[in-house]
C-alpha atoms as a printed R data frame, in Angstrom:
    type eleno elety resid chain resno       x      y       z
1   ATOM     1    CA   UNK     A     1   0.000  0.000   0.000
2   ATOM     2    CA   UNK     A     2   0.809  3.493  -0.677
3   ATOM     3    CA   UNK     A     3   1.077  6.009   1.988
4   ATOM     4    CA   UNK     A     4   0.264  9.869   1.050
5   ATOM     5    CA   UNK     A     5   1.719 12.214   3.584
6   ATOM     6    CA   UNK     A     6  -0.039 16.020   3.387
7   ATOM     7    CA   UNK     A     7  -0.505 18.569   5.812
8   ATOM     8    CA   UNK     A     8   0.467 22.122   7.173
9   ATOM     9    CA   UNK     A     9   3.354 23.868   5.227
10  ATOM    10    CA   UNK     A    10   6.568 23.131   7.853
11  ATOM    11    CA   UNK     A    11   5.210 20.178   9.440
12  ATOM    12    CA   UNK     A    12   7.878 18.244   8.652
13  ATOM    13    CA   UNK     A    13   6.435 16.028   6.109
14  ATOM    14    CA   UNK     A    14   9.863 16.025   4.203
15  ATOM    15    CA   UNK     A    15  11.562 15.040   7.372
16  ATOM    16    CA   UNK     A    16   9.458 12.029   7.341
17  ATOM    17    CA   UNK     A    17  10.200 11.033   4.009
18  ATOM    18    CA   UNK     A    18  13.858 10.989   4.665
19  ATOM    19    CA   UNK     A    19  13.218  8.260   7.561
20  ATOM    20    CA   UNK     A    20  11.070  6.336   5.175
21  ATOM    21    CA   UNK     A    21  13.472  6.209   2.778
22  ATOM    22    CA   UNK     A    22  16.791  5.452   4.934
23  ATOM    23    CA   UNK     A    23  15.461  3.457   7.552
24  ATOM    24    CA   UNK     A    24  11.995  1.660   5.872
25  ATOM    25    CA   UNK     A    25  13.525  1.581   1.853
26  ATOM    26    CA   UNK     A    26  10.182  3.992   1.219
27  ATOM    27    CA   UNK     A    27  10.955  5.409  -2.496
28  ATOM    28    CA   UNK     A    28   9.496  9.416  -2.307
29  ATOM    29    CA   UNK     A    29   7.760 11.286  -4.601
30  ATOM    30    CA   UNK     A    30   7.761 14.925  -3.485
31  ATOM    31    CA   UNK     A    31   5.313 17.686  -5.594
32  ATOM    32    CA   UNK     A    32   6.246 20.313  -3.182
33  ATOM    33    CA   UNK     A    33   9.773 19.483  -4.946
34  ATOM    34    CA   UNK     A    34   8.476 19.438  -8.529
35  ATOM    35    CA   UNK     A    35   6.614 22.874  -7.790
36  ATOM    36    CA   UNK     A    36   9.997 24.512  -6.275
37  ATOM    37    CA   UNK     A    37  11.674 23.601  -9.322
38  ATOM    38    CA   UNK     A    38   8.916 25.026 -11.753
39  ATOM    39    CA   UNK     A    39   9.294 28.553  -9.495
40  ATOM    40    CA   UNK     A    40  13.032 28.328  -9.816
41  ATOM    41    CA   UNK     A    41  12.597 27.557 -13.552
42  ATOM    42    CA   UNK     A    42  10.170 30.722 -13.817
43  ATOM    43    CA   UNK     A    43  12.346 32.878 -11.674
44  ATOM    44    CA   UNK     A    44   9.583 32.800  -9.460
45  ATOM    45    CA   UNK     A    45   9.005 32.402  -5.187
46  ATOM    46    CA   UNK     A    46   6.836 29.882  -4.455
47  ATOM    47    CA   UNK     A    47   3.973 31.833  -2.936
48  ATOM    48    CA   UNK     A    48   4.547 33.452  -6.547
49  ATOM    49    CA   UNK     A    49   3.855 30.056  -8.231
50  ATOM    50    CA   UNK     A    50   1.185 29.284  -6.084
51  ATOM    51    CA   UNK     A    51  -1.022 32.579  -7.032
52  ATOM    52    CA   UNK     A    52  -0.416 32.310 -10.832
53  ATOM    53    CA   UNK     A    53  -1.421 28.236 -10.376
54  ATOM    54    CA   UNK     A    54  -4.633 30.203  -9.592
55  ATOM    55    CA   UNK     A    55  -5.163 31.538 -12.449
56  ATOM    56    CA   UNK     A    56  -3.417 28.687 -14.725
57  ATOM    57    CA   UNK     A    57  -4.582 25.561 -13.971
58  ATOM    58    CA   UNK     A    58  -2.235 23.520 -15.962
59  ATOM    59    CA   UNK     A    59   0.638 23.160 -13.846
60  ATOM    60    CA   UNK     A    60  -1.731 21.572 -11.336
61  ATOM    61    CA   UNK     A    61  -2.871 18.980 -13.909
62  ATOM    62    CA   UNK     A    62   0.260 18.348 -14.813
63  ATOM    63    CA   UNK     A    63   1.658 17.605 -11.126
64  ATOM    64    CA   UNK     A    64  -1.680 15.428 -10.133
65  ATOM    65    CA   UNK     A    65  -1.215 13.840 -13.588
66  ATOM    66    CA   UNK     A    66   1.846 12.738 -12.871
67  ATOM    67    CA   UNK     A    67   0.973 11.781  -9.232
68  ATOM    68    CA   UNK     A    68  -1.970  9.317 -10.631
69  ATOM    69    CA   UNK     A    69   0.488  7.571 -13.131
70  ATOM    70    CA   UNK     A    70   2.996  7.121 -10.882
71  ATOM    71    CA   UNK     A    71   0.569  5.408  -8.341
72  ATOM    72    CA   UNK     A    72  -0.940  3.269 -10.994
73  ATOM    73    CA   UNK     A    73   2.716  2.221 -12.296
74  ATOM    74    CA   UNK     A    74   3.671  0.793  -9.268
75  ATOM    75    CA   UNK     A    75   1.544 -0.781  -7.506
76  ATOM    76    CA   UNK     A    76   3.698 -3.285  -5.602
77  ATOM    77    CA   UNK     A    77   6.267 -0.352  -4.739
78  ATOM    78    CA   UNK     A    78   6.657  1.020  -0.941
79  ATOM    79    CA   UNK     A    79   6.051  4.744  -2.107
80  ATOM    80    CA   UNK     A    80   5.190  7.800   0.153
81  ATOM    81    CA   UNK     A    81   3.569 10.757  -1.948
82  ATOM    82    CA   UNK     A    82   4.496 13.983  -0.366
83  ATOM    83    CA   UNK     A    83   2.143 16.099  -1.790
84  ATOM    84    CA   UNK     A    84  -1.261 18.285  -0.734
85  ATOM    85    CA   UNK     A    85  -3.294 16.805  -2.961
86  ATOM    86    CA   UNK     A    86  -1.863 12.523  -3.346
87  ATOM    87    CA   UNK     A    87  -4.811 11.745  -0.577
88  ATOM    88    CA   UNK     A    88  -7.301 12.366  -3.537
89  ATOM    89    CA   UNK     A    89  -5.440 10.642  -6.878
90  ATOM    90    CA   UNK     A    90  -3.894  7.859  -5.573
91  ATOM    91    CA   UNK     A    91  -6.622  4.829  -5.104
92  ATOM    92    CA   UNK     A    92  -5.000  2.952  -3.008
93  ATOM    93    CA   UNK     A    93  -3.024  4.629   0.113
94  ATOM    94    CA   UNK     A    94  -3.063  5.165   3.318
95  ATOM    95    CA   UNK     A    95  -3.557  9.299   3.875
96  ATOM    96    CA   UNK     A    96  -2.018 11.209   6.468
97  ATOM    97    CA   UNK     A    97  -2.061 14.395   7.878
98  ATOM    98    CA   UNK     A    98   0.575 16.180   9.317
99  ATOM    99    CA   UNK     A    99  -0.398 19.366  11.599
100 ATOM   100    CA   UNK     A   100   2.323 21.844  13.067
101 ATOM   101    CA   UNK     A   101   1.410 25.483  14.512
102 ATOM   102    CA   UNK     A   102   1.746 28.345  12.420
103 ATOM   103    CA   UNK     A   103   4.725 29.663  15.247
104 ATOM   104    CA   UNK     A   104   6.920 26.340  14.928
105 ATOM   105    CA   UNK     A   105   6.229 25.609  11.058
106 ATOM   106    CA   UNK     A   106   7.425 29.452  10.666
107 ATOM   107    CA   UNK     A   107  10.643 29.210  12.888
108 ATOM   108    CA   UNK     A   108  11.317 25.824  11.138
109 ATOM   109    CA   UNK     A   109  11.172 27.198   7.886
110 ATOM   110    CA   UNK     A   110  12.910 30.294   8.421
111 ATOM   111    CA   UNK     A   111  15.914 28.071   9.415
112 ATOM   112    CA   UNK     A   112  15.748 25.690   6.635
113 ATOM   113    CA   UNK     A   113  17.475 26.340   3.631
114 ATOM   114    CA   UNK     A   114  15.013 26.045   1.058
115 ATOM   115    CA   UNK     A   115  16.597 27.645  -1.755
116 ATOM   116    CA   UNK     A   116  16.108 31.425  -3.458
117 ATOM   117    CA   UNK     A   117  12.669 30.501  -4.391
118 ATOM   118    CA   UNK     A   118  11.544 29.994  -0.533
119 ATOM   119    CA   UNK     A   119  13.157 32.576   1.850
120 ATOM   120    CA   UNK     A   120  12.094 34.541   4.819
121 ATOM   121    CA   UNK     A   121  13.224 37.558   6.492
122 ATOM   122    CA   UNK     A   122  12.310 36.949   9.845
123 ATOM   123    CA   UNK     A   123  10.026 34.596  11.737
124 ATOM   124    CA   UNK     A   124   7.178 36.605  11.472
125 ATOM   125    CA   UNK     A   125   7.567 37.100   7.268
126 ATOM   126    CA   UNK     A   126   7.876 33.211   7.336
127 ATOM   127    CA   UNK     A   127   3.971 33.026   9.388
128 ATOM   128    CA   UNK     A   128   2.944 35.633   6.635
129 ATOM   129    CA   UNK     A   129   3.943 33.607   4.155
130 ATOM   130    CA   UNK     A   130   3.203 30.182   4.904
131 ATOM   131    CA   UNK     A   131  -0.499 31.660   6.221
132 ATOM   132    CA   UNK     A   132  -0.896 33.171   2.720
133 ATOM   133    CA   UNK     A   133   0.164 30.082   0.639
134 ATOM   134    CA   UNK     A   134  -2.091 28.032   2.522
135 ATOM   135    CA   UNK     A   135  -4.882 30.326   2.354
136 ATOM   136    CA   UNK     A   136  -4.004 30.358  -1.951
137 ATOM   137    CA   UNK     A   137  -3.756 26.792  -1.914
138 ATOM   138    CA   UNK     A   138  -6.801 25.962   0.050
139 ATOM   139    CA   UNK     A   139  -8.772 28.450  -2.576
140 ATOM   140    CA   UNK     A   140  -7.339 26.911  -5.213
141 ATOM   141    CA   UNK     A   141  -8.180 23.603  -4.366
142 ATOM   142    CA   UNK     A   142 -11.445 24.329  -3.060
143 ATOM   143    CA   UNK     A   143 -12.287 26.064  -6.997
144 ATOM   144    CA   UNK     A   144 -10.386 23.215  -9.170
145 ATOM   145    CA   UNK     A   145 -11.267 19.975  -7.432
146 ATOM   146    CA   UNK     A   146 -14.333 21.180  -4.738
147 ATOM   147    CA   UNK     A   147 -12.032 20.044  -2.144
148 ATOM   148    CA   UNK     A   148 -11.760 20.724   1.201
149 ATOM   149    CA   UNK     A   149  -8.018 19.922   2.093
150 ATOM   150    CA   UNK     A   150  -8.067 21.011   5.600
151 ATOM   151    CA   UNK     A   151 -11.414 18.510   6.365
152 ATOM   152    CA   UNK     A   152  -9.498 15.520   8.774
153 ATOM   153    CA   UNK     A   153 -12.234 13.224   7.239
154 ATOM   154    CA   UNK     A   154 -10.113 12.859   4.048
155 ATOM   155    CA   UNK     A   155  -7.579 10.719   6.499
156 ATOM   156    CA   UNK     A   156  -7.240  8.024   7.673
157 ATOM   157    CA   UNK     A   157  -4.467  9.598  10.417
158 ATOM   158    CA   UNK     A   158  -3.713 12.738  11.671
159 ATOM   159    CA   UNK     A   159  -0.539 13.453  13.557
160 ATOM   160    CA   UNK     A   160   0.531 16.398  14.938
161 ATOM   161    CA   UNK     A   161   4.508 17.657  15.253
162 ATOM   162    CA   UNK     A   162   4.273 20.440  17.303
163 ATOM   163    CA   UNK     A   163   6.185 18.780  19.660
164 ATOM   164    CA   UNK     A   164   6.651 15.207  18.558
165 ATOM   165    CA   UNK     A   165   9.844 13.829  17.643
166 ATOM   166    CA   UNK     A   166  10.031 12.864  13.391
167 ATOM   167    CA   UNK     A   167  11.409  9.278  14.335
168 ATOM   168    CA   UNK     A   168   8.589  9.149  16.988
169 ATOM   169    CA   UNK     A   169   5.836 10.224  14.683
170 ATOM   170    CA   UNK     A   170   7.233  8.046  11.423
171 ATOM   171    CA   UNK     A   171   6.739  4.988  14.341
172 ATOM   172    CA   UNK     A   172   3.279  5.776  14.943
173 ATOM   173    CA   UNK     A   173   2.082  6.337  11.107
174 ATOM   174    CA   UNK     A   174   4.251  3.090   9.986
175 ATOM   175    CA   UNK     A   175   1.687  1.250  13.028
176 ATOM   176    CA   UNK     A   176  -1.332  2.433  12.175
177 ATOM   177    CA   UNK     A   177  -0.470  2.140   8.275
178 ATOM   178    CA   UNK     A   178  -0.029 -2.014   9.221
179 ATOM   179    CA   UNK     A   179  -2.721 -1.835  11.108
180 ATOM   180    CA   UNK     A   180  -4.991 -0.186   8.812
181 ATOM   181    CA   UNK     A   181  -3.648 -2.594   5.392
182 ATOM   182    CA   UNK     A   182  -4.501 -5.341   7.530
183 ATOM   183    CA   UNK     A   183  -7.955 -4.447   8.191
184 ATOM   184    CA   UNK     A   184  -8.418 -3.548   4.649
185 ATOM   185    CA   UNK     A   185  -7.225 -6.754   3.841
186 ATOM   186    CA   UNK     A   186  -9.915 -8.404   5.845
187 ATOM   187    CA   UNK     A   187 -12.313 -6.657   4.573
188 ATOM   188    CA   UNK     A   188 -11.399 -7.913   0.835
């Protein structure tokens, strides 16, 4: 079974991924990386990206395009989909949300290095911004796909990292992911 990992902007989702992937084999597929490349590409920030994806719906196709074909390819594959929007294209997964305050996804992010396309002048231009391309996205979804991303009834878990340790939390959702493709496979 697929997992799809989504949630708040600096939750730590990517984190995650990197324990999949060095300690469970887990292969990623990251849109949030995809979309920093298109911004880079278009000399763009990504809060930039996200407000023309408003308007131009076709780099959205082509990311949850590629996010439906890549499920469907590999079916037998351990893949984690980081991405908003994976909980809704791929069939067969197990969805997750990640939550995170606003005031700890904003001083994580201000200390990452994410690259021209995603910097911050202070902690308080990082809540700005992350509150304003969630805000974008959530409209944008809402308008393309009539979906409410931020409704916990799309999951099947929701975790919050506030102030939970990554290896702690990637425990918990590896558990409940058994747990739930065993129950599923009762069910069959």
């Amino acid at each position: 079974m697929h997992i799809t990992l989504t949630g708040n902007l600096g939750s730590g989702k990517s984190t995650i991924c990197k324990l999949l992937k060095g300690s469970y084999g887990y292969e990623i597929f990251s849109t949030g990386t995809i979309q920093r490349t298109i911004a880079d590409e278009m000399g763009l920030t990504t809060l930039e990206l996200n407000q023309l994806m408003c308007t131009d719906k076709k780099y959205d196709h082509l990311i949850d395009d590629t996010t439906t074909r890549i499920a469907k390819e590999n079916p037998d594959k351990s893949l984690i989909f980081d991405s908003r929007l994976a909980w809704h294209f791929v069939e067969e997964s197990f969805k997750v949300f990640l939550s995170v305050s606003l005031e700890v996804a904003a001083q994580r992010v201000f200390h990452d290095n994410r690259g021209s396309v995603e910097s911050y002048q202070s902690i308080e231009d990082a809540m700005e911004q992350l509150k304003a391309r969630a805000q974008t996205e959530d409209r944008r979804y809402q308008e393309l796909y009539g979906l409410d991303y931020f409704n916990f009834s799309n999951y099947n878990l929701i975790l919050d990292s506030t102030n939970s340790a990554p290896e702690l939390l990637t425990e918990v959702m590896l558990e409940e992911e058994k747990a739930y493709e065993a129950l599923t496979a009762q069910e069959r």
